[in-house]
N, C-alpha and C positions, 0 to 999 in steps of 0.2 A: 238662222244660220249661225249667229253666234262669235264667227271666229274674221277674223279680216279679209278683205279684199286687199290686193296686193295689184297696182297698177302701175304698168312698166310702159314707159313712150316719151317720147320726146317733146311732143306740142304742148307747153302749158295750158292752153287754154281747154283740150281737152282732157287731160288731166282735173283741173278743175272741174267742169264741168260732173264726171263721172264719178269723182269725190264727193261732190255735192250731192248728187241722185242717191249715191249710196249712204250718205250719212242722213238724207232726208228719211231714209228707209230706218234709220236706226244702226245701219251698219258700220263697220269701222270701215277706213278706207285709209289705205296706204301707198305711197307714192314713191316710183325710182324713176330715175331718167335712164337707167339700163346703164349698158357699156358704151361709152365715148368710140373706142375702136376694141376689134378683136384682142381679149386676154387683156387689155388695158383697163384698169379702173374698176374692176366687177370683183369681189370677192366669190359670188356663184360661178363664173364663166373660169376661173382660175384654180377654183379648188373643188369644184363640182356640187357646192351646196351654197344654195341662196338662208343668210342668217332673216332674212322679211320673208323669205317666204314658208319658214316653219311656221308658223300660225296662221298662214292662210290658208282658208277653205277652196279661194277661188284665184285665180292670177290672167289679170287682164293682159294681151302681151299687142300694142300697136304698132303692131308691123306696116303699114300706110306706108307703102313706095313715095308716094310723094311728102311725105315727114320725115324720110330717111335717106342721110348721103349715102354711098357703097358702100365704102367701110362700116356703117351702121346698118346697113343691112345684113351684111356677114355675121355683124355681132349680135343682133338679134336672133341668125340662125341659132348660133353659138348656144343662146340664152336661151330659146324656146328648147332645145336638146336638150339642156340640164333642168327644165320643169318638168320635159317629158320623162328625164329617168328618175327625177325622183316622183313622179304619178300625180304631180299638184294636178288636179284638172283647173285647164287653163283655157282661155275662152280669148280666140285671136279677132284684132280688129284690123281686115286688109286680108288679103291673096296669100298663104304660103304655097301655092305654088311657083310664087316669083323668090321662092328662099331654095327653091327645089326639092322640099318636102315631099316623097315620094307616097307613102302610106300616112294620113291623117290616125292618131291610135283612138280610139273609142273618148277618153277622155278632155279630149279636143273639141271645141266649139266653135265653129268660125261663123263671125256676123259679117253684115254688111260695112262696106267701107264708115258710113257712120250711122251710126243707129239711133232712134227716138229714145225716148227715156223709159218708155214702157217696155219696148222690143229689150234694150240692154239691161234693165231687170227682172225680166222673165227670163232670159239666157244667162246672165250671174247665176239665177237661186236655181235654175234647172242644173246647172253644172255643178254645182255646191253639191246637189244629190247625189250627183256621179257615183256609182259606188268604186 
């Protein structure tokens, strides 16, 4: 793959965890805690371009209702919008249709709420291909 993984969510611990799997791979792995609230905090969510996520191939987005108060969840909407229109394929961990995501776009990958280490590196390097 070559280029970073770009991982957005709030639970440190998996954060960690998904940092690890991918650097055991050899991959880079980069880490945000997103936006605090709506329009607050986020240089992507505010200017329409994430500066981490130009080099990445792939962008993990963990939406997990139970990792997320309300206002993080809006801001999540917010955030998966602007991966979606800049084309990152992006690969979600949790439900967006609890964000009201009405059309899933091709570039989109949604896992399970938490996935093994083999499931969430085959669904990384499959998206990475996205064309």
């Amino acid at each position: 793959m070559g280029a970073s993984v770009l991982v957005v969510g709030t639970d440190p611990d998996v954060m960690e965890r998904f940092g690890s799997w991918l650097e055991d791979e050899g991959l880079e792995a980069v880490g945000c805690p997103g936006p605090p609230l709506v329009g607050g905090g986020c240089i992507g969510v505010t200017s329409g371009r994430c500066p981490l996520a130009d080099d990445a191939a792939v962008v993990v987005l963990d939406l997990r209702s139970e990792v997320l108060e309300p206002p993080n969840v809006r801001a999540r909407a917010a955030i998966l919008g602007m991966y979606l229109d800049l084309g990152t394929p992006t690969v979600i961990l949790g439900d967006p249709a609890e964000l009201g995501v009405p059309n899933i776009p091709r570039q989109v990958t949604i896992i399970g709420r938490m996935p093994d280490r083999g499931q969430f590196l085959d669904v990384v390097r499959e998206a990475a291909s996205t064309p």
